[in-house]
C-alpha positions as CSV (number, residue, x, y, z in Angstrom):
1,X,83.7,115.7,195.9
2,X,81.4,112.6,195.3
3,X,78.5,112.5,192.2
4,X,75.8,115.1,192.2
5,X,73.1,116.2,189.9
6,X,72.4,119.3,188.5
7,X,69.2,120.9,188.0
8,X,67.0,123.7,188.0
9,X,64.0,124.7,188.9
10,X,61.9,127.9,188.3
11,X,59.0,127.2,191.2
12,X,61.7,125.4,194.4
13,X,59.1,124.4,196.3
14,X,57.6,122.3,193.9
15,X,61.1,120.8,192.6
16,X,61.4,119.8,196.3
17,X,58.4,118.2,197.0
18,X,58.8,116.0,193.9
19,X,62.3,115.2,195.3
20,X,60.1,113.9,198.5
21,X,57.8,112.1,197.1
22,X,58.1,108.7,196.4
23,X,54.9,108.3,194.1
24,X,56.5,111.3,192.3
25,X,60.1,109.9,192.1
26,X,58.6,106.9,190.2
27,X,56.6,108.3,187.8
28,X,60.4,109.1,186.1
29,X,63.4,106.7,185.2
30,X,65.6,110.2,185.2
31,X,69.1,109.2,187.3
32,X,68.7,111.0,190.3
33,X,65.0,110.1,190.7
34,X,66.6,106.4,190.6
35,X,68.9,106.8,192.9
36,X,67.1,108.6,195.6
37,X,64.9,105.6,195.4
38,X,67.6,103.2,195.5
39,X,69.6,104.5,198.3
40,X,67.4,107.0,200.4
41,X,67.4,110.6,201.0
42,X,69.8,110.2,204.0
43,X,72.4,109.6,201.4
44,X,72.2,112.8,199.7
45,X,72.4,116.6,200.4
46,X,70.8,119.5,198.6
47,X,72.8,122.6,197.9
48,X,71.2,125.8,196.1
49,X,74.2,126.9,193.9
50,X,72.7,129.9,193.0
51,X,69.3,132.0,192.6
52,X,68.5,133.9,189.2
53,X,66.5,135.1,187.5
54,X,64.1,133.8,185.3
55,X,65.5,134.4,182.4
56,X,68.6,133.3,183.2
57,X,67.8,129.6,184.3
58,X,69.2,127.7,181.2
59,X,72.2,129.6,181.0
60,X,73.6,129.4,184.2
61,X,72.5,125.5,184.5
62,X,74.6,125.2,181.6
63,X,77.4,127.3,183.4
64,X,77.3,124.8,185.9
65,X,77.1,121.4,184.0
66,X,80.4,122.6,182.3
67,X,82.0,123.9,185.6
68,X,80.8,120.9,187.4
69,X,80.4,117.9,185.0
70,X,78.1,115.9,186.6
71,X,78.1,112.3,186.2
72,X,74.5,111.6,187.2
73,X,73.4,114.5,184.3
74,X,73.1,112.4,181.1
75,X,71.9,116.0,178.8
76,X,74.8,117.9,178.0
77,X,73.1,121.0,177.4
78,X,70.5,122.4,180.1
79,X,66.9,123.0,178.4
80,X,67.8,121.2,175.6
81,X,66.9,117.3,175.3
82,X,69.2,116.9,172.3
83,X,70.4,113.3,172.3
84,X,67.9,112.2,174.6
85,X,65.4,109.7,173.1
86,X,62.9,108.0,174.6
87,X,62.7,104.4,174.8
88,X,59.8,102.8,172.2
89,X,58.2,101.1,175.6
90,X,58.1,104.5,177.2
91,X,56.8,106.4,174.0
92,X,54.0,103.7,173.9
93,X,53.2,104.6,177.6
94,X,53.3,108.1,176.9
95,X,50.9,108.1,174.3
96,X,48.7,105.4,176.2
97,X,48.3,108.3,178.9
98,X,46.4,110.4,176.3
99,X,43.6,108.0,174.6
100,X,40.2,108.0,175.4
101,X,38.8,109.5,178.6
102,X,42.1,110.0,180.0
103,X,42.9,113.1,177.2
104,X,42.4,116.6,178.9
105,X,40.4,117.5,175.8
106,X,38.2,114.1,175.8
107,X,34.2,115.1,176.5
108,X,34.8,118.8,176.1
109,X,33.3,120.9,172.9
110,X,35.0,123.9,170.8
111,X,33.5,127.3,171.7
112,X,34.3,130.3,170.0
């Protein structure tokens, strides 16, 4: 078995779509959107594991990360970014993308 990723997604056809799309594959340093960059989608397969439901997405994700152990999965628990911190350069841009006009709350007044 060669390197995979493990993920999970509650909406499939929008997980894929972001898998397809270039501009979406950059907006994200995550590993696998990296590599799908780097080496094409001709180099990779997709294989549903499993369908759940809802409710159960987290804990069979994690099911699978410890049956599995993915390399290209740096979290070690699904759901939960523990150990995960952003860089100070992407925390600046994060916060960038909410000032001024670009806020989803900038121009708009507080009804009751």
């Amino acid at each position: 078995m060669g390197r995979f990723y493990i993920g999970s997604s509650i909406n499939l056809s929008i997980r894929l779509s972001q898998y397809y799309s270039k501009s979406q594959l950059r907006k994200s340093k995550m590993i696998i959107n990296i590599v799908l960059l780097k080496y094409g989608h001709s180099e990779f397969s997709l294989d549903i594991l499993e369908y759940c439901n809802k409710k159960d997405i987290t804990l069979r994700e994690q099911y699978y990360f410890k049956l599995l152990n993915s390399k290209f999965n740096i979290l070690k628990e699904a759901g939960f970014p523990l150990g995960f911190k952003h860089s100070k350069e992407s925390r600046k841009k994060m916060n960038e993308t909410k000032l001024g006009e670009k806020n989803y709350f900038f121009g708009k007044t507080h009804t009751e």
